[in-house]
N, C-alpha and C positions, 0 to 999 in steps of 0.2 A: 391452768393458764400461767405459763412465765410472766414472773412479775418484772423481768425488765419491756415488757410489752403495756403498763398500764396507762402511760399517755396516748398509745394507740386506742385503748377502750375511752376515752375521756374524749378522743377526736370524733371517733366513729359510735362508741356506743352500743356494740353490737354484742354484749352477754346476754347471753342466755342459758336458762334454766335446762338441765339434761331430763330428756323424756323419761320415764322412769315404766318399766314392764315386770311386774310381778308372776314367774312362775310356777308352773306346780310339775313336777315331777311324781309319774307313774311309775310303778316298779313294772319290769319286763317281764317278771316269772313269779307265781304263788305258790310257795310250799302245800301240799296237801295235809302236813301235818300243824299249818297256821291254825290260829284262833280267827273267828269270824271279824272281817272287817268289814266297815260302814266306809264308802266315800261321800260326802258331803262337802259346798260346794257353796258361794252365795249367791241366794235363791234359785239352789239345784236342790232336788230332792231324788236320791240314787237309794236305789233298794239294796239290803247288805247283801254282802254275796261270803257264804262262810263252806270255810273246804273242808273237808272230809278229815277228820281224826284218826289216823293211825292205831294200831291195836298193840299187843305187848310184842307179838309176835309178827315180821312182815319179812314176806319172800318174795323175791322176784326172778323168774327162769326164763332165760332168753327164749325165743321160741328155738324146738330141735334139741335141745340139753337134757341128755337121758340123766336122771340122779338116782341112784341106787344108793340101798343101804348094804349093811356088809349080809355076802351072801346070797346077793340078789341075784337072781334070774331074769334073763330078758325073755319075753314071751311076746310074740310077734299077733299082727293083727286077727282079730278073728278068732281069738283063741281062749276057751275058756279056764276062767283060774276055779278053782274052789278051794273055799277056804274054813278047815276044818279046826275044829277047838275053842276057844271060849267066843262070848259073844259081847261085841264092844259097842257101848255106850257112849258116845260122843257128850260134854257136857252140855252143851248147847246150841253150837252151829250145827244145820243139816245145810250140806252143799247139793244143792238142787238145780242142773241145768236148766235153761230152759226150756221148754219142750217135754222135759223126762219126767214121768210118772213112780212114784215110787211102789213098789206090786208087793204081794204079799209075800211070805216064805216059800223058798221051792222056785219061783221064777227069774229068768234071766232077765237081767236089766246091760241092754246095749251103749254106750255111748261112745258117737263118734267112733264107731270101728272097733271096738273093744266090748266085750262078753263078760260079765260079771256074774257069777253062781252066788248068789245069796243063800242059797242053804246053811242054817245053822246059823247065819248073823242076822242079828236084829238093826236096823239102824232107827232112831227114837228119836224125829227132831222136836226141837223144844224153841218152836217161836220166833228162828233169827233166822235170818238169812245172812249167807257169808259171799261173796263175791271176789273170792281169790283171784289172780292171777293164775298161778299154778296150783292145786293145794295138795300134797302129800300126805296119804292116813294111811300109817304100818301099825294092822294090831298085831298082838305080844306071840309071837310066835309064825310070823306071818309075812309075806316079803312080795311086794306088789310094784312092779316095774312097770311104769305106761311109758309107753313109746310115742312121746310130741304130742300126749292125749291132754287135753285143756278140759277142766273138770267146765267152770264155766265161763264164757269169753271173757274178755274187758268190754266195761261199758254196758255189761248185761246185767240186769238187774230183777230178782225173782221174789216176789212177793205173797209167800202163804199169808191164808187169813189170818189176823193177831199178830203175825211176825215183826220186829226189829230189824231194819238193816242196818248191816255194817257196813264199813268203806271198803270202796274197791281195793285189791292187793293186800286182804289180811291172810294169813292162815290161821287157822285153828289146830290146833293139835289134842286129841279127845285123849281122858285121862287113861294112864296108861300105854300109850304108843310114845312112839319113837318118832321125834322130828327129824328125816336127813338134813334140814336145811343150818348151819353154821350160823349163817351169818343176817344181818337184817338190812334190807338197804328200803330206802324213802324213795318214791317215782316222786319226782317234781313235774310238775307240769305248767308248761307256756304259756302264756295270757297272750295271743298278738298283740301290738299295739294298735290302737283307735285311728285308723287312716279316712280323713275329710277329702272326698273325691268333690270336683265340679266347683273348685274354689271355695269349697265349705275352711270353715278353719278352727281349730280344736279346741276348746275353752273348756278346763275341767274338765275332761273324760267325755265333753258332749260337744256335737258338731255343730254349729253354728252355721248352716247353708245360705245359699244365694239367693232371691227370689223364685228363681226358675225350678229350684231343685227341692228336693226334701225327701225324708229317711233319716234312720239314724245313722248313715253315710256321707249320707245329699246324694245318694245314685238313683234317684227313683223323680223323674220330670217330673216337673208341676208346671210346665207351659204349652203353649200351643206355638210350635214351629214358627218359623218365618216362611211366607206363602206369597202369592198372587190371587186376588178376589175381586173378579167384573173388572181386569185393567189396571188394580190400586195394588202395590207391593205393599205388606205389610211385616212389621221385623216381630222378631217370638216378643213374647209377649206372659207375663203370670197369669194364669186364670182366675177370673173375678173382674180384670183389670181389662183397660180398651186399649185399641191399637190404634194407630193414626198413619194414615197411609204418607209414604213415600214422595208420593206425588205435592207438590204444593199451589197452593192460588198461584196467577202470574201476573207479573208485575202490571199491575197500574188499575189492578182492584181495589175497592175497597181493602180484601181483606187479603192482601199479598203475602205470602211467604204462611201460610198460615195453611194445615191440609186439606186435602180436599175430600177426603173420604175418614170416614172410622169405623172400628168394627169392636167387637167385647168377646173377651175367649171365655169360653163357658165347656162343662164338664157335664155331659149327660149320660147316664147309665156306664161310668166309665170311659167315654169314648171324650174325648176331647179336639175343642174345633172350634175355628173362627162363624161369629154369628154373620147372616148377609151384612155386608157395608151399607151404612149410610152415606149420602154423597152431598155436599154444601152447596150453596151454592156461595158462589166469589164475591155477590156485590150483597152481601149482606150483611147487616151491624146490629151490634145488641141492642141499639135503639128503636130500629124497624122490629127486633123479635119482642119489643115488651110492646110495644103498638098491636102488636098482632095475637097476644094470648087470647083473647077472645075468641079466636077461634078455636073450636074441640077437634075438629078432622086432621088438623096441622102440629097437633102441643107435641109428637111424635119427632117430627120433622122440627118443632122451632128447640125442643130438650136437646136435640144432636147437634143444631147449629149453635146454640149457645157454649156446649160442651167443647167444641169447637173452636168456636172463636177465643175462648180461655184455657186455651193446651199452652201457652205459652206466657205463664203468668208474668214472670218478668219483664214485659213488655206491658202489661195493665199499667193504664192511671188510677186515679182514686175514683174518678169516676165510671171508666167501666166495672171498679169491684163494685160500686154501689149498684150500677146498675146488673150487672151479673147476678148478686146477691136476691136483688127484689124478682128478677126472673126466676131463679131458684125457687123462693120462697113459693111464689105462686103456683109452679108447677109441683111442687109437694102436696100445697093445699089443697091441689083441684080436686072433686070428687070425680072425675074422670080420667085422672088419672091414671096409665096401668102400668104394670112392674117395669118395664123397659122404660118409662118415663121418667119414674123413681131412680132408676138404677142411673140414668144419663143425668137425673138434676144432682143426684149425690157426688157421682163424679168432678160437675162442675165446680162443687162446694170443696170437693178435695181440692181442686186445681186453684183454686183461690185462697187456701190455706197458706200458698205456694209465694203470695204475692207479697211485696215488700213496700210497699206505697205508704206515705206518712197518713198518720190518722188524720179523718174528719166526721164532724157532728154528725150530719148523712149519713155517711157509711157505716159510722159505731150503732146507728139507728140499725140499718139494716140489717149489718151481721147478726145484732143482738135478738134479731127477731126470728131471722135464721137460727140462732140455736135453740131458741121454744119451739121453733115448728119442728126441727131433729129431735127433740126429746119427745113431741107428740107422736111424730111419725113410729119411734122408736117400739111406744107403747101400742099402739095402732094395727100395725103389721100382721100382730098377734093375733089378732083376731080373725084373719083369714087362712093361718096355719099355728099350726102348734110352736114351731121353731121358724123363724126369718131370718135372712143374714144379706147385708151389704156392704159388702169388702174394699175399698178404695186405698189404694197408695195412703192418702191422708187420714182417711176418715172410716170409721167401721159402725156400723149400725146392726143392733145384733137383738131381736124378740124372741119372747116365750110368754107360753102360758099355762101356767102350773094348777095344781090344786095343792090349797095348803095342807091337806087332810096326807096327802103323798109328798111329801117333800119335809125334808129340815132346814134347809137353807140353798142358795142358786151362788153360783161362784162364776164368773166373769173372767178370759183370763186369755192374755195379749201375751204371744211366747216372741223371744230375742230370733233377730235376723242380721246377717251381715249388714244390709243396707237401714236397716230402722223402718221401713216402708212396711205398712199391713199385710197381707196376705192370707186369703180364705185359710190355707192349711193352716199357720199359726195363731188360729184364731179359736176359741174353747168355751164351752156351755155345759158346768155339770148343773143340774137342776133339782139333785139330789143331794146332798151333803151337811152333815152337822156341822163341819170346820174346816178351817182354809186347806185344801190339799193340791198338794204340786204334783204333777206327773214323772215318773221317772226318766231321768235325764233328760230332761228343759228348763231352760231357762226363762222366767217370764221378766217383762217389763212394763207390765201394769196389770195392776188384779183385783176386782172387787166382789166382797160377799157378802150377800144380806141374809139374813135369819130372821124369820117370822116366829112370834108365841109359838109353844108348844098346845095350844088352844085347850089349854085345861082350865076348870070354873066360868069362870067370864065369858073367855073367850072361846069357846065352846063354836058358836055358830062360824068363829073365822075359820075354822076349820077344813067346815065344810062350801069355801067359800074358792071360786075361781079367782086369781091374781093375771093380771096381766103385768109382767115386767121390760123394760129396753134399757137397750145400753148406748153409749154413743159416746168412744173413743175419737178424742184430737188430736193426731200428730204435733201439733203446737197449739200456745194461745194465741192466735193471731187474732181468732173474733173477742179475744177477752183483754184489753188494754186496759192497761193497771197505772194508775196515780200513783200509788206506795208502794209500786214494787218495781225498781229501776232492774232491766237486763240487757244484758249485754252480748253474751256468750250462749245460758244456761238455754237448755231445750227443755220448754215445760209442758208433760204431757197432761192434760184437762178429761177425766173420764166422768159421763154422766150416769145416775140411773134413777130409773124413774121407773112408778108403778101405780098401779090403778087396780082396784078392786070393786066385787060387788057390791060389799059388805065397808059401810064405812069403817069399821073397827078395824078393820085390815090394815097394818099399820105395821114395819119393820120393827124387832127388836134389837139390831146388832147389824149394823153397817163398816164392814172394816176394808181397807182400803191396803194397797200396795204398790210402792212407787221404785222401778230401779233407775238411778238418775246417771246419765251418761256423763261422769263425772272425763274433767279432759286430762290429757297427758301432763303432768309437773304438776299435777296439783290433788287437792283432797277433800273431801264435805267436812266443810265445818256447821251449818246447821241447816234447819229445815223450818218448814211451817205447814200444817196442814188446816186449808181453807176450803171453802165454797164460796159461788159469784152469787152475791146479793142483787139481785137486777135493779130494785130500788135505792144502791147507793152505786150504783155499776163499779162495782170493783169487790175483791175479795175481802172474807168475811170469816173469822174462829168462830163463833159463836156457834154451839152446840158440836163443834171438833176438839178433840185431842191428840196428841199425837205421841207413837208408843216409841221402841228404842232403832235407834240405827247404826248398830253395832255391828253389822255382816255388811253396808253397804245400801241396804234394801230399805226405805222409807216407809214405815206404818202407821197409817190415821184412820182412827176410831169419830163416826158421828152419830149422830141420833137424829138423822133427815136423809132422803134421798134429794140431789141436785147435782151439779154438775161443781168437781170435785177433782183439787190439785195438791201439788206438793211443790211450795216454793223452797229452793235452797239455794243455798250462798257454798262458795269453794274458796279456799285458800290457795294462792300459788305454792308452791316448793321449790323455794330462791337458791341457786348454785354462789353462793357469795363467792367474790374474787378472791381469791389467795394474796398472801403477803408479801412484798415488793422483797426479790431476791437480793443477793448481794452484791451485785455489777450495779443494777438500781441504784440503792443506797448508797454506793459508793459514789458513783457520778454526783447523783444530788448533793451527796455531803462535800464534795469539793465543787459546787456550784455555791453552796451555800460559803465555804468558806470563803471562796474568791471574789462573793457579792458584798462580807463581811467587810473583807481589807480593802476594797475598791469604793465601799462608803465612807469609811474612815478616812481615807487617803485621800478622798471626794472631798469632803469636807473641811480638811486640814487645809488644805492648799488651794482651796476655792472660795472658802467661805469665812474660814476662821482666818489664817493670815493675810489676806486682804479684805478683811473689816473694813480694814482705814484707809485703806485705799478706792483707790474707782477701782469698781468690778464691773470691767467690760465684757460684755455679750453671756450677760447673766441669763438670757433666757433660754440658751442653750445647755450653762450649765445646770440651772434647774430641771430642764428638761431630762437630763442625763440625770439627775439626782430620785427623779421620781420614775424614771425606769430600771433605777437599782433598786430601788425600796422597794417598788409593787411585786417584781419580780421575784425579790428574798421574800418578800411576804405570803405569793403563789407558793413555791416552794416548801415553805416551812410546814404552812395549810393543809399543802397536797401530801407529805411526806407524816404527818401527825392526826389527820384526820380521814384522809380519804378510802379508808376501809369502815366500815359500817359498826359502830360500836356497839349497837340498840336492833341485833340481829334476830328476828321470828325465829320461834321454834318451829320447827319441824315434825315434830310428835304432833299423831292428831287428838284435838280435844274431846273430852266427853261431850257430846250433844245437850244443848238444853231441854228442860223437861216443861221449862216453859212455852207453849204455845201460842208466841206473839210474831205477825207477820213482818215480813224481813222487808228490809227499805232496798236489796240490794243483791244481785246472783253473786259477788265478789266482793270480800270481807278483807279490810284491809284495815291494820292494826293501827291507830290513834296515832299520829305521830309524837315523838318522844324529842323533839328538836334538835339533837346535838347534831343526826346526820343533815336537817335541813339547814341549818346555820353554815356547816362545813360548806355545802353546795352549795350556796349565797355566795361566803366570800371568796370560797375558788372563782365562780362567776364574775365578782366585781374585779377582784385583785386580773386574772387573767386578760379581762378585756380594758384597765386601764395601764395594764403594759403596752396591748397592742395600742392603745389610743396614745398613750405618751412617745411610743418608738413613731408613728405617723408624725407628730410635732415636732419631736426633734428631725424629722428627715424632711421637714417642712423649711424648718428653719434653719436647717445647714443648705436646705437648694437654694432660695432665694439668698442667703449671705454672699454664695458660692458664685451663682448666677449673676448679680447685682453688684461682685465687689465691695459689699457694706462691713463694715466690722460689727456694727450692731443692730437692733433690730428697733424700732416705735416703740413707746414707754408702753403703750395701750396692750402689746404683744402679751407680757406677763400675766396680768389679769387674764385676758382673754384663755391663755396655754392652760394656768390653772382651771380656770372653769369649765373648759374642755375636755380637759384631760382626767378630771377625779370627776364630775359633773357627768358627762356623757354615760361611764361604768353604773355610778349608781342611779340615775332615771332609768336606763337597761334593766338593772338587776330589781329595783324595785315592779317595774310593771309585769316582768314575767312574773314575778311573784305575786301579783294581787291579781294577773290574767287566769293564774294556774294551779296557785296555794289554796289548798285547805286542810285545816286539821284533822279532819278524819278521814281525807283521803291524800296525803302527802306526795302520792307516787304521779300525781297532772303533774309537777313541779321536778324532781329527782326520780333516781332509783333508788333502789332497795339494796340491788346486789353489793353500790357502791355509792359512795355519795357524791354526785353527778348528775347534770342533766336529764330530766327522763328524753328518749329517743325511739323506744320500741315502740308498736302497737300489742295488742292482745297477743298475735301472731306469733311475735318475735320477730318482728320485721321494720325496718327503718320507717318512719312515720314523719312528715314533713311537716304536721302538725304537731308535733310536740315542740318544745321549748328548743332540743339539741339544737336545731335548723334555728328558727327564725329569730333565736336570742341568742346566739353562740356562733354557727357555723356559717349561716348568712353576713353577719356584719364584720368577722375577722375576715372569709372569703373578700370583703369588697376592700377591707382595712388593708392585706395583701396585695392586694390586686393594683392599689394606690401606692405602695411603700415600693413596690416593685418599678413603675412608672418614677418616682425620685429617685431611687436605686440611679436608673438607665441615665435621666438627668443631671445627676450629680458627680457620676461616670464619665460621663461627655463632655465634660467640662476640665476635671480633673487633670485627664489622660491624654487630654491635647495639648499642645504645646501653643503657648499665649504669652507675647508677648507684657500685657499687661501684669501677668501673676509677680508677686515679689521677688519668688525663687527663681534665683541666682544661677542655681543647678539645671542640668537637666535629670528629669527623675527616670530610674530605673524600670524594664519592667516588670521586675518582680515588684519595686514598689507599690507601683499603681494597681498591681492586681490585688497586694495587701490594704490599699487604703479602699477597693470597692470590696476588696473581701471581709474589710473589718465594719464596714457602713453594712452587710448584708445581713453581718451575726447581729447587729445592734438594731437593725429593723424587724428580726422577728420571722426572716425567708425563710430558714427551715421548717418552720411549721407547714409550707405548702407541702412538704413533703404528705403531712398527714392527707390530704385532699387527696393527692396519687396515691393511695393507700387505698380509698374510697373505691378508683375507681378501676383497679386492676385487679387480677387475679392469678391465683400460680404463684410463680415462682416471684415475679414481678412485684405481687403484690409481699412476700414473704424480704425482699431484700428492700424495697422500702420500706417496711415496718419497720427493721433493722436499722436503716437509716435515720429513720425520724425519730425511734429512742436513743440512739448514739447523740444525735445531735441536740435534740430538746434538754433532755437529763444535765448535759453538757453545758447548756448557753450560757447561765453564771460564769462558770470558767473560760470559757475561751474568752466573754467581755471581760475578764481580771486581764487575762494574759493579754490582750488585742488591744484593751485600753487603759490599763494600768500598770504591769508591766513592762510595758515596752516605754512607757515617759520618764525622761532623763528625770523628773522630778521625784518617781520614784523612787530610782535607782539613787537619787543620791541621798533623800530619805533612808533608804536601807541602809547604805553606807555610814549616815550617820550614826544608825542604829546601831549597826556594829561596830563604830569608833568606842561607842556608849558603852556599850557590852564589855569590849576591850578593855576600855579607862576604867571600870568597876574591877574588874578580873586581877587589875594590879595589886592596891593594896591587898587583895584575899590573899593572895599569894607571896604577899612580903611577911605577911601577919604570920603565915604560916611559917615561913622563912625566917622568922623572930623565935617563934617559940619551939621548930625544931630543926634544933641545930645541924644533926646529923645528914638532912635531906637540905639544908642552905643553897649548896654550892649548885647542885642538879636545878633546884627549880627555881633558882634566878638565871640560871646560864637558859634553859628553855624560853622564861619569859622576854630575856632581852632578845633572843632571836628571832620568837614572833613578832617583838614591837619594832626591828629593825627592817623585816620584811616588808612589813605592814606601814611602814614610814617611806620605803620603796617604792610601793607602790603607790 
């Protein structure tokens, strides 16, 4: 950011933090002759993939490349060689096509077109297998030319019993023969790169798909089309998940805009399809449907219209969630209940997850009893199958039921989706397992494993004992509202589990948990907490959790209970701090500061100090002018020494605490250190009692102007002061006590700079922050009022009135310099920042330009516009340089005394200056 643009950020406020994207770079191509590499990944677990070792010796022969050695003979297909004289030994490799049999002495062995007479040789393999490319064997005396003959393919691989392989493209050369081949070259071979089809997108080597899709691609559907069913259009849809037709209620129903039909895509024996639609009817409310549970023939029909009537949670009050909730709950509980009943009240429970309604006592009632009956239900299931699953956008419900005698431990486990939404495919039950295992290439974002005794001594009988276990992942806490734990942003997932055995001894030994927290853009985890919902104090609870390290990202908690089970954590932003005001900046400022300097001075000499003693008429204007030089240089000084952030966060992230205490807060914000909150106070004050003092004097130059008065009511002065320093600080104090607090500084200022805070979370203008309604609201109407004296004091001026003293008639350049000097001294340029606001382009780019030209500036042009140009000055100056002059003389006589040699020269100089200078 050009720092001649920083009054634009102090009008507008609009820094922000640069999103920050961490990548990983694959290589394109493996050497074959690499060492094994492991890709790993946070919480990715990739199986190593290690390439093949090279041998001392490696050839490679185009296909069609006859190599002969000296002497060679070419002998055409079909044609027998025999080869007479000693008998060769190979030390190790026997090259064994596949397919070819090795025969005893005396028979021909064929390959590929070629006739080989083994008479007389022995070949003796010894355990390897070799898998040349090409492979050349000339025993000592012996000269064997194959014609395009491939002992055995690429890629073919031949395995005697006991044998070693070696890598593809070795040769061997058996002791005593002759290698033709020179030279050695390495086959590299291409890894394609990992292409995410169907919007999947690439995270660490693995695809991350869409709802609809899945594979290690995302080319392999996982929904049911969009169709027509009895009339109702319904759009694709994931399987698990329901459809909501097209069609909606019509206007002047109860339940308008609301669909009229649903249906649930479900996957049988592979074949995938929409179930028949259910059809609502239009005049019905969740309150007719909890009047009516009582009847068992209809809970089919009232689980679909409730489901229903909450597709559209954003539209819920708080009391349809209550009443939603308790319809839920019922239809869970019924013992008549059947799975499609189930499956539509869980749905509704997902779609109410969805809902944003402010808490009440009611409803906290009712969710809360809602999540006992999901943990019952969970456990439940089990018992009318071995494995159960309910999959919803929000919410997953997932049973088993084990024997402990077969099993080490049951692992739980919610795999990453572009959208965050559940989905049957990403959803995993190993029922087996000693310890936590990740599947290769997935990514999970919520995992739990519980481990039962190894039922040795003791516990001998748990053994042999049935477990029924459930699980029941939350999308959000929505049903879990927390007293001590303030959020704002963080998405915190809530996983339950729970179990039930024969055998009361049956009792978890090792509960470990894993959480990956969807940390956001510009920023990073700084700590965590791992709890469980105590229902008797309703909010979360450490007690009997700990929590391990989170050093990859991935949040690990250790308990010793099953319950329903979270990870709260807090994020630090990562602040882009403003750069330092460039050298055009500085420069303006420094000759604003000068010109406010000599125009106080010169204010005061001539205002105040030499007529002490005299009557000093229309003092309230010149006071007025005196305290919009002061507040001004004071802004300035403030803004040019303070207004970059001295007490800046690091950036580096911290080590995690090991203490397991619950966080008051998803966003950790560092103590304030006061120097930047003090900075931002007085720029506030100092700025806004400029613009209140530039209003009173344009108060009191209209009416003098207006009225023809020389001076203004004694009462005037009191009043101007008390107005004018009075007005800045009741402002500046109440934003501060509306918005300050110590350990969260940033309700009050930024970070980035010390200034107004303005953003939301977003990065986005926020009308509730201080920027607006303690800054930009009351200069906007301060402006809006200076502008209105401006036009009237103008009108007055620029007329021709008999009344006025002057004698002259005034020029018009004059009068456009006395309403042009009245516009610098009211503070007009600053509207420029508001058209800043509200343009964009290029528009917006040359009045930025303008409003730093002219702001940086205003000290100076008020020296030049009101100080320089008064004859009072200028004859001030003059005297100064009489002054100057009259001192200059004797130096130069003195000089002119003790050297003689230079006499003549620099008295003839000085009297010719003092002759000019007496001229003039």
């Amino acid at each position: 950011m050009d720092g001649s643009f920083w009054l634009v950020l102090m009008l507008v406020s609009m820094t922000a933090g640069e999103q920050f994207t961490t990548k990983t770079n694959s290589p394109d191509t493996t050497n074959t002759t690499s060492a094994s590499t492991s890709v790993s990944s946070t919480f990715i677990s990739s199986a190593d993939q290690t390439a093949p070792t090279s041998a001392d010796r490696i050839t490679t022969v185009p296909t069609g490349t006859t190599v002969t050695t000296e002497s060679t003979t070419i002998i055409p297909e079909g044609t027998t060689v025999t080869i007479e004289g000693p008998t060769v030994t190979p030390e190790g490799p026997t090259v064994t096509p596949e397919g070819t049999t090795l025969t005893p002495e005396g028979t021909t062995v064929t390959i590929e077109g070629t006739t080989v007479n083994t008479e007389d040789t022995t070949i003796t393999p010894v355990s390897t297998t070799v898998t040349p490319v090409i492979t050349t064997v000339t025993p000592v005396g012996s000269t064997i030319t194959p014609v395009s003959t491939t002992v055995i393919p690429v890629s073919t691989t031949v395995t005697p019993i006991g044998s070693t392989i070696t890598p593809v493209s070795t040769t061997v050369t058996p002791v005593g023969t002759i290698s033709s081949m020179a030279s050695t070259t390495t086959r590299l071979t291409t890894v394609a790169p990992l292409r995410c089809e169907n919007g999947g997108i690439e995270l660490n080597g693995v695809c991350i798909c869409p709802d609809e899709w899945t594979g290690k691609t995302c080319s392999t559907g996982n929904a049911c089309n969009a169709t027509e069913l009895e009339g109702f259009k319904f759009p694709r849809t994931p399987i698990g998940w329901f459809a909501y037709s097209e069609d909606k209620c019509p206007t002047g129903t109860t339940a308008a805009g609301k669909p009229k039909a649903s249906t649930r895509c479900s996957s049988t024996d592979g074949s995938v399809s929409f179930s028949p639609p259910q059809v609502f009817q239009c005049d019905q409310t969740l309150s007719d449907i909890q009047q009516n549970l009582t009847s068992v023939e209809d809970l089919e029909t009232l689980a679909s219209s409730t489901q229903i009537l909450t597709s559209r949670p954003e539209e819920l009050t708080a009391e349809n969630v209550t009443t939603a909730a308790q319809i839920a709950n019922t239809l869970l509980l019924s013992p008549n209940a059947t799975e499609s009943i189930r499956v539509a009240a869980v749905a509704t429970v997902s779609q109410l997850l969805n809902t944003s309604v402010p808490d009440s006592m009611e409803e906290n009632d009712a969710t809360q009893s809602l999540t006992q009956t999901l943990d019952q239900l969970s456990v439940n299931l089990s018992l009318s199958a071995s494995q159960s699953q309910v999959v919803q956008p929000n919410l997953v419900i997932q049973s088993a039921q084990i024997q402990a005698a077969d099993s080490q431990g049951v692992q739980f486990t919610s795999l990453t989706g572009t959208s965050g939404s559940f989905v049957a495919d990403r959803i995993r039950l190993n029922t087996n397992t000693s310890e936590v295992v990740l599947e290769n290439g997935f990514i999970s974002e919520a995992l739990i494993y519980i481990r039962f005794p190894s039922g040795e001594g003791g516990n001998a009988r748990q053994k042999q004992s049935n477990v029924s276990l459930g699980f029941v992942l939350y999308q959000n806490d929505r049903f879990f509202p927390s007293r001590l734990y303030r959020k704002s942003r963080a998405t915190i997932r809530v996983l339950s589990g729970s179990f039930d055995g024969l055998e009361s001894s049956v009792v978890p030994q090792h509960v470990e948990m894993m959480f990956q927290p969807a940390v956001l853009n510009g920023s990073f985890l700084h700590d965590f907490s791992c709890v469980f919902w105590n229902y008797s104090l309703q909010d979360w609870s450490t007690n009997g959790c700990s929590k391990g390290n989170a050093s990859d990202g991935v949040l690990r908690c250790f308990c010793n209970h099953t319950t329903n089970f979270a990870a709260l954590w807090s994020f630090r932003e990562k602040y882009e701090y403003a750069e330092a005001l460039d050298v055009i900046s500085i420069i303006g400022l420094s000759f604003s500061i000068l010109g406010l300097v000599v125009t106080i001075i010169h204010h005061i000499n001539e205002n105040f100090y030499r007529k002490s003693r005299e009557r000093n008429s229309n003092l309230n204007s010149k006071l007025a002018l005196l305290s919009i030089y002061v507040s001004l240089l004071a802004f300035i000084i403030t803004f040019l020494s303070g207004v970059q952030n001295s007490s800046q966060q690091s950036d580096s992230e911290v080590e995690v605490s090991r203490q397991n205490d619950i966080l008051d807060s998803d966003v950790h914000v560092e103590p304030d250190r006061g120097s930047c909150t003090a900075v931002a106070a007085l720029l506030h004050f100092f700025l806004l009692a400029t613009f209140i003092w530039n209003s009173m004097y344009g108060t009191q130059l209209a009416l003098l102007v207006r009225s023809m008065r020389r001076d203004l009511p004694p009462h005037w002065t009191p009043l101007s002061v008390g107005v004018g320093w009075g007005f800045p600080a009741v402002v500046m104090a109440i934003t501060l006590a509306a918005t300050y607090r110590m350990d969260d500084p940033l309700g009050y200022r930024q970070e980035e700079f010390c200034w107004l805070a303005a953003l939301d979370n977003n990065k986005h203008f926020n009308f509730g922050k201080p920027m607006f309604w303690a800054f930009l609201l009351p200069v906007g109407l301060i402006l809006i009022y200076n502008m209105v004296l401006l036009v009237l004091t103008s009108m007055t001026t620029c007329r021709v009135d008999p009344k006025l003293t002057s004698t002259s008639r005034s020029t018009l350049t004059k009068k456009f310099l006395v309403s042009f000097s009245l516009a610098v001294m009211l503070g007009l340029s600053w509207t420029l920042g508001y058209l800043v606001l509200a343009t964009t382009g290029l528009a917006h780019l040359l009045f930025s330009i303008f409003f730093c030209l002219c702001t940086t500036t205003q000290g100076f042009q008020i020296f030049i516009l009101f100080t320089a140009r008064t004859p009072s000055f200028r004859a001030a100056m003059w005297r100064s340089v009489q002054y100057v002059s009259s001192v200059s003389g004797p130096l130069k006589q003195t000089k002119y005394n003790l050297w003689k040699t230079e006499r003549e020269t620099t008295s003839e100089t000085y009297k010719v200056i003092g002759d000019k200078e007496s001229d003039v």
